[in-house]
Phi, psi and omega in degrees: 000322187294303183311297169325310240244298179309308162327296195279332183302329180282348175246344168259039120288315175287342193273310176328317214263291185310319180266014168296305185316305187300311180333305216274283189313311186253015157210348198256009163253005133316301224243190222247148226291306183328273211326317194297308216280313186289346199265286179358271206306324205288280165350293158321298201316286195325293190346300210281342191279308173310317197261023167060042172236128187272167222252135178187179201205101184262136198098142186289133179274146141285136182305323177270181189299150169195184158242142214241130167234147211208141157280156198253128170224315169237192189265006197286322202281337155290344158281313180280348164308303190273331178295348185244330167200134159259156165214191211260156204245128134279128202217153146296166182268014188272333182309294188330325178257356156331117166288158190058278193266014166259008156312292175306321161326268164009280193276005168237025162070052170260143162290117180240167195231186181244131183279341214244354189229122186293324197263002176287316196297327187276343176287344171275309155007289194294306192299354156265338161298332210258295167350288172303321187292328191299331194105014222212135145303129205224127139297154182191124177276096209234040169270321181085343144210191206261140169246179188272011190061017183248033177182137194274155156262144179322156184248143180275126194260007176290323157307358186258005194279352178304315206293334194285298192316301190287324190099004222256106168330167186217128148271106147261162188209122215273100203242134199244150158215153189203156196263136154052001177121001186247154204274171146217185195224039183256339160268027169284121198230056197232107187071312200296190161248146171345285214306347165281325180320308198299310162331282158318302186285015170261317192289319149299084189293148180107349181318120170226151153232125205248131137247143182261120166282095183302180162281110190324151193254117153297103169284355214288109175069048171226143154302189176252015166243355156286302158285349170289314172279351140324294180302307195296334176265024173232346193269319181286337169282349166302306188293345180067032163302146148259175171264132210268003188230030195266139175059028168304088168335134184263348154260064130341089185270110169273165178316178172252008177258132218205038155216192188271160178230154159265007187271150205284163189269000000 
């Protein structure tokens, strides 16, 4: 039954997902910034509803523009993201060629970066500072890679330096999924392809995604590795963790990539 159940959830996702790209193409680079952002959220919504996974947002949002870092665990998180405040996504630049949904990636103004090239980070630098001035929501997985979700990984703080620049409050948010009330690791898209993740998770009953809305980060007269181990002690105690940057050195030179991978920690 689960596989009948699974079958259909999996093929009215994808015809869902194909007739988002015509949206995309033929109407959501039309209109007006409000509109897109109310067309956004309904949609992630609809997705997460389709693909029979329930869906909840523990915690206060913030109302105003901020940059939001979120630990990665599937591709599922970008739907529940955009389903809770949308905003513009920082991505590797391997999505963008992604069928189907690195199309919709595109077309809902994600930022792509080259995870292995030092001058793709200052040019995403700039486009999230001029963002961030805008007024504008900026997401950001700054784990650097994707996890099974039974654990945080250190977070890379070079993309949060705009938020530093700007002055730009940091929302973290702690995104847990669990089978039946239990954590698991079956929305996890780590090592796998999208289209099997999608698969399990259409196939799987019981499926949830919560996010936990941390306390917003004051950056103010703060570094950006001070704040980054701020969000990690507030994400990881969400998550029930340990903290992987509690007694973290502070000269620590990190890489410069700073988006999800599929690779395991």
């Amino acid at each position: 039954m689960n596989k009948i159940v699974g079958s259909f959830r999996f093929i009215l996702a994808l015809l869902f997902a194909l007739a988002c790209i015509l949206l995309v193409l033929f109407y959501l680079q039309w209109i007006k910034p409000e509109a897109k952002r109310k067309i956004i959220k309904t949609w992630a919504r609809t997705f997460i509803d389709m693909i029979g996974m329930r869906f909840s947002v523990e915690g206060d949002v913030y109302k105003s523009h901020c940059l939001i870092v979120a630990n990665h665990i599937s591709f599922v998180d970008i739907f529940a993201l955009n389903a809770m405040k949308p905003g513009r996504f920082i991505a590797k630049s391997e999505i963008a060629g992604w069928p189907v949904f690195g199309r919709i990636a595109k077309g809902v103004d994600t930022l792509f970066i080259q995870r292995k090239n030092r001058r793709s980070i200052i040019s995403v630098n700039e486009q999230i500072s001029a963002a961030l001035m805008q007024h504008q929501t900026i997401m950001l997985f700054p784990e650097g890679k994707t996890s099974e979700g039974v654990s945080l990984l250190p977070l890379k703080p070079n993309l949060i330096e705009p938020a530093i620049l700007s002055g730009t409050p940091v929302l973290p948010v702690a995104i847990c999924y669990t089978e039946n009330g239990e954590k698991t690791t079956k929305a996890s898209y780590a090592n796998i392809s999208i289209f099997k993740c999608l698969w399990t998770i259409c196939s799987t009953p019981g499926l949830a995604v919560t996010l936990k809305v941390l306390p917003t980060i004051n950056v103010e007269g703060k570094t950006r590795h001070e704040v980054a181990c701020e969000a990690s002690a507030l994400m990881s105690s969400a998550m029930g963790v340990a903290d992987p940057m509690k007694d973290y050195p502070d000269n620590v030179h990190h890489h410069c990539d700073a988006v999800g991978t599929h690779e395991k920690a």
